[in-house]
N, C-alpha and C positions, 0 to 999 in steps of 0.2 A: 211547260211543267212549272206549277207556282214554288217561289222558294220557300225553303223553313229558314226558323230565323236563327238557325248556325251555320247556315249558306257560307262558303266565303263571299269576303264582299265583291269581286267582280264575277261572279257565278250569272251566267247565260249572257255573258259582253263576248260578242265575237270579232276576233284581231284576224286581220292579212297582213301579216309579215314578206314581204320583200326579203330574199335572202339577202343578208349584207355581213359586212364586220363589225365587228366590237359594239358598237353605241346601237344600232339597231336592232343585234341578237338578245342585248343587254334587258333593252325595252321591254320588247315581247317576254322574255323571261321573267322578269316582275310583273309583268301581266298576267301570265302563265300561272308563276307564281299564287297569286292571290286571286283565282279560279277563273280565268279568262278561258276563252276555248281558243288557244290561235293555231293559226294556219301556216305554215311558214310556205313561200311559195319558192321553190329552185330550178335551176336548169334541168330539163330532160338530160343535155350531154354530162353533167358531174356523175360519175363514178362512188365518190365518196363527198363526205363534210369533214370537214377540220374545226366547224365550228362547236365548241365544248360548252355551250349557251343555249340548246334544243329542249333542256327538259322540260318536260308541261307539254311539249310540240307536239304537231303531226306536220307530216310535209308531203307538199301536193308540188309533186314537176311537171312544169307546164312550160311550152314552148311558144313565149312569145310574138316571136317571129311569124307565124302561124294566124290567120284571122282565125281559125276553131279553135285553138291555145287561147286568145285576144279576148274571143269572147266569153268563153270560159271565166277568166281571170276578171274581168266587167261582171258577169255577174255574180259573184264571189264577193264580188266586192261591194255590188247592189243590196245586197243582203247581209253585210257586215256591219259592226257597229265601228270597230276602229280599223285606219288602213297607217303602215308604217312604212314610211317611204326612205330609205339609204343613200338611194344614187344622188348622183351630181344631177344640182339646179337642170328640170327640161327634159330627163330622161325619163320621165313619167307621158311627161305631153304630149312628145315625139311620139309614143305610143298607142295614145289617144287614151290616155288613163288621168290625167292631168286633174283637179280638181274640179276645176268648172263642168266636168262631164257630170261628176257626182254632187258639186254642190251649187251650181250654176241654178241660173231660175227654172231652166227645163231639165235641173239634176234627175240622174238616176236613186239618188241615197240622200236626204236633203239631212239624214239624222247619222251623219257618217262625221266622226273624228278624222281627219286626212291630216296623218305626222310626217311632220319633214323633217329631217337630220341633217344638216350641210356645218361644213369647216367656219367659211366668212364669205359663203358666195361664189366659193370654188373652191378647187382640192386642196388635199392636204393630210396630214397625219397626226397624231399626239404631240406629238414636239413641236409641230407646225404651229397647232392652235394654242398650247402653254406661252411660247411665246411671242405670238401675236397680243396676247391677250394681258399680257403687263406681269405674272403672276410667276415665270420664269426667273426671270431677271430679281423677285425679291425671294427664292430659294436658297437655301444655305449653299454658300461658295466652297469648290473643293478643286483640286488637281492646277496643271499649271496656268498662273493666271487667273485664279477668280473662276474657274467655271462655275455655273450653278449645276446643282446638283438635279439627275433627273428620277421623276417621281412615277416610275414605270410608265403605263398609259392609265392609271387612274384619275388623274385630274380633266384632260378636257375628253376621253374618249368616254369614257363609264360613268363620271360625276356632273359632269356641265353637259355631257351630249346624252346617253342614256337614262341615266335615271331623272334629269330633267328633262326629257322628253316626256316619260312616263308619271311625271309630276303632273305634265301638262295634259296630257291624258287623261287625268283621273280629273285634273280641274274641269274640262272641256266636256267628258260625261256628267259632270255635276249640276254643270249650266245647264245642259240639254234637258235637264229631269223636271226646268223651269220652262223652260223655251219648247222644248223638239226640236229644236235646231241643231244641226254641229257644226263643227268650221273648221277653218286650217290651224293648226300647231305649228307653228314655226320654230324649231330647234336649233340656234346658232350654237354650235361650241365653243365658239370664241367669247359669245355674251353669256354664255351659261358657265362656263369655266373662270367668267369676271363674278355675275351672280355670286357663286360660289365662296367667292372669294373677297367677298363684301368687308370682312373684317382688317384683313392687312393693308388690305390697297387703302380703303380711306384713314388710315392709320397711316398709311405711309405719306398720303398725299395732304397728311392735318402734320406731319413729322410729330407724332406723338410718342410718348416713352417707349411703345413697343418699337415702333421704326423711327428715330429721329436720327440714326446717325447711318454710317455705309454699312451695305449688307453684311452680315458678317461679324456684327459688331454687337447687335441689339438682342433684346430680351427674349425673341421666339426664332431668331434665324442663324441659332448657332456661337452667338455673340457670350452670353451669360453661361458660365461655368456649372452652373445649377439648374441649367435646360439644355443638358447635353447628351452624347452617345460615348462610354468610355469601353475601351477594351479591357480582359481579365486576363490573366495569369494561364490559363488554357486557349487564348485566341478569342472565347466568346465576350458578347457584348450585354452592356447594362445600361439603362436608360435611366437617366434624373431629370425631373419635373417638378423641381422643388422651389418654385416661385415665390410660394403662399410662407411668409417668417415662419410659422408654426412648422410646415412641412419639411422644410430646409434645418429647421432649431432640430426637427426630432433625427431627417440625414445625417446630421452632423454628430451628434451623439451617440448613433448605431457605428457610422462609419470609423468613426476615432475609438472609439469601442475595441472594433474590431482589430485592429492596426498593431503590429508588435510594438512593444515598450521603446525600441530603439531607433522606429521608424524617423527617417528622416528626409529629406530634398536637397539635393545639394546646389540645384539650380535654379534656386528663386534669386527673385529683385531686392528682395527686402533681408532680412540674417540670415541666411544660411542654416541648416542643423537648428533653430528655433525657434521659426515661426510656424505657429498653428492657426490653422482656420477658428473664428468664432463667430458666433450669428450678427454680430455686428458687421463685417465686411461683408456681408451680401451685396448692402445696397452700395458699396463702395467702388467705382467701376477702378479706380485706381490699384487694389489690389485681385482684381477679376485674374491677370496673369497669373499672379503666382497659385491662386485659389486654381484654375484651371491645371497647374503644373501637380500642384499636390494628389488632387484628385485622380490626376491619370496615373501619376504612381499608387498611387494609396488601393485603386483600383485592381494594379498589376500584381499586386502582393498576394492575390486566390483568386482561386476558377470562378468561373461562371455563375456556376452551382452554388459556390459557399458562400458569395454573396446572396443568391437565391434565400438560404437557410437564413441567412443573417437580418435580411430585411423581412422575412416573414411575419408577417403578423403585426408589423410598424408601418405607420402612417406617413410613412415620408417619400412617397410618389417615387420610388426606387425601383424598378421591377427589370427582372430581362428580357434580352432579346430573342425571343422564340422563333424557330422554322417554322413553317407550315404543318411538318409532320407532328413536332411537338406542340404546337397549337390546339391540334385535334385532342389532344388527350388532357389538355387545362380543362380544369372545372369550368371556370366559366365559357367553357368554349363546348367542349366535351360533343364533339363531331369534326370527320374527315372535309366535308364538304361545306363551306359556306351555305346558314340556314338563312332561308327568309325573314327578314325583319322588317318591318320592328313584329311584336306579338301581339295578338288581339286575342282579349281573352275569354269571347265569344263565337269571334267568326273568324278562327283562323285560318294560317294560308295550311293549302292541302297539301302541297307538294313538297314538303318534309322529307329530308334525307334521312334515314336510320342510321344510328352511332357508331361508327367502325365499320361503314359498308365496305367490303374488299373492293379490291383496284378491278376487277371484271366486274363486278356489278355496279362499280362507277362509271365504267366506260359503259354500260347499255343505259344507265340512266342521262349521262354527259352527252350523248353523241344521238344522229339520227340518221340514216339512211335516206338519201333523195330518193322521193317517190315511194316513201315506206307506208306512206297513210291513201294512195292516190285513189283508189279504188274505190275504200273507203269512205271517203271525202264523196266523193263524186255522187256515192248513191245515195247520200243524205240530205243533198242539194234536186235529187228526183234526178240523177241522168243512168239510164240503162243499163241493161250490160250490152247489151249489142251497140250501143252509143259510145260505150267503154270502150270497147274493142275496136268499134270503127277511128277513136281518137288517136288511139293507141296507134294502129297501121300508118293515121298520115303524120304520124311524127308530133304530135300537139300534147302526149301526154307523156310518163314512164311510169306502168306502176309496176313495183317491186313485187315478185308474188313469191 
């Protein structure tokens, strides 16, 4: 079918999804996303998915163990544009799905994308690859001893492994549209999680203003009183980002604004009961302590909220700490579910969540049934229903009816 030109842009790209976790469901998703048709492939034996990364899917369970599963899944994939690969280094080949079958000189697919996902070459986890990867270790330090602080799994599983994979994807169909050719995507998380992270590390490794001194100390790692996280008067949290002299000049006028006539510190370095912050100590790292001390008191004196109300509508990079739930209901956020980005304002992505979708009709968009598309799938590739059902009996397929 030919496109019209508000297609999204990957409308008629066909993805094989491997089921996997996080960095490969991730993938596919954004592919998904931005009108991919993908396939996700799972066990016949799962019951259910836990994976919450299916939307845009169909899933086809196939037993690979099975040479009519095997083969199946071969040409699935002979006729795919992209294949996305999870497991550990060899479990592809072992199977005889390995690249050279598809992009080898006597390929089956010679115009096939074939994505790899791996840790460093063997397993591992988020935390594994953070700190393999150098990027750990210059995290804001907390609890006993220096630990660095950890940054859920979005740095090496979704940032440096997923969505650069899908980087590389979209690069890799770009080239082909010169060549016909495809090729392998190599996804290290460890190199992609460094990528990623191109600005600290060679800042840290030049000892530039941002990182020249120990972690903990410096101007983005928790070090600088005016690039910090403070608590309020009800528990909740306020963020400052006030780097920029102008952002910090107008902070500090909101914040002393706000402050009772009688406010004071009793436990700075410098006078006691007299000293006030002024735009000149910013760059002073000598008074950073006591600026830091003031700040957390001066913070503890209203909720949340009323610094909310106070910084409204002033330019001084002061904002709060929002939940997820309160997230969904920010203007500039104004949805329950992470939407596709970035925006195109011709060929956008399809798969748009609706604004306040309830918690049930987030679960049938989140979640997918193994074997819920199998049938489906099957006849659109030309295999029968008596073919269906004969796959069915030796065990090679599950489709859900």
């Amino acid at each position: 079918m030919p496109h019209t030109p508000t297609d999204p842009p990957l409308t008629g790209i066909k993805v094989i999804e491997f089921a996997g976790l996080a960095p490969g469901p991730f993938c596919g998703l954004v592919l998904a996303d931005w009108g991919a048709s993908v396939i996700r492939i799972d066990r016949p034996d799962q019951t259910t998915s836990h994976d919450l990364l299916t939307r845009g899917k169909r899933s086809l369970a196939v037993n690979l163990k099975l040479p009519s599963g095997l083969d199946l899944a071969k040409k699935l994939i002979s006729e795919a544009d992209v294949l996305i690969d999870p497991f550990r280094p060899g479990v592809l080949e072992k199977l005889g799905l390995g690249p050279d079958v598809f992009l080898g000189e006597s390929g089956l697919n010679k115009k096939l994308v074939y994505t790899r996902l791996a840790g460093f070459a063997r397993d591992g986890h988020h935390k594994s690859m953070a700190a393999i990867s150098g990027v750990l270790s210059l995290l804001p330090h907390a609890g006993p001893g220096g630990r660095p602080s950890f940054p859920l799994n979005l740095l090496a599983d979704f940032a440096g492994g997923g969505f650069t994979a899908a980087n590389g994807i979209i690069l890799a169909l770009f080239e082909r549209s010169r060549s016909g050719l495809g090729q392998v995507v190599e996804t290290d998380m460890v190199a992609g999680t460094r990528y990623l992270s191109s600005f600290p590390i060679i800042h840290h490794l030049q000892r530039t203003m941002y990182f020249s001194k120990p972690v903990g100390s410096n101007m983005l790692d928790g070090g600088a009183p005016f690039y910090a996280v403070y608590q309020c008067k009800d528990g909740g949290w306020f963020t400052l980002a006030a780097l920029e002299p102008q952002f910090y000049s107008k902070f500090l006028k909101s914040f002393l604004d706000a402050l009772p006539p009688s406010f004071t510190v009793s436990n700075l370095e410098r006078v006691p009961n007299t000293w006030r912050p002024t735009v000149q100590n910013q760059g002073n790292r000598k008074e950073w302590d006591d600026l830091r001390k003031f700040i957390e008191a001066g913070f503890l004196t209203k909720t949340r909220d009323e610094w909310t109300t106070i910084f409204d509508g002033v330019d001084a990079c002061a904002l709060p700490v929002l939940t997820p739930s309160e997230a969904a209901v920010h203007s500039h956020v104004s949805s329950s579910v992470p939407q596709p980005h970035p925006i195109l304002s011709r060929t956008p992505a399809p798969n748009s969540i609706p604004n306040n979708v309830s918690v049930q009709k987030l679960d049938e968009i989140s979640s997918i049934e193994p074997g819920q598309h199998t049938e489906e799938i099957l006849r659109e590739i030309g295999i029968s229903a008596i073919d269906i059902k004969e796959l069915e009996s030796q065990g090679a397929i599950k489709a859900v009816l």
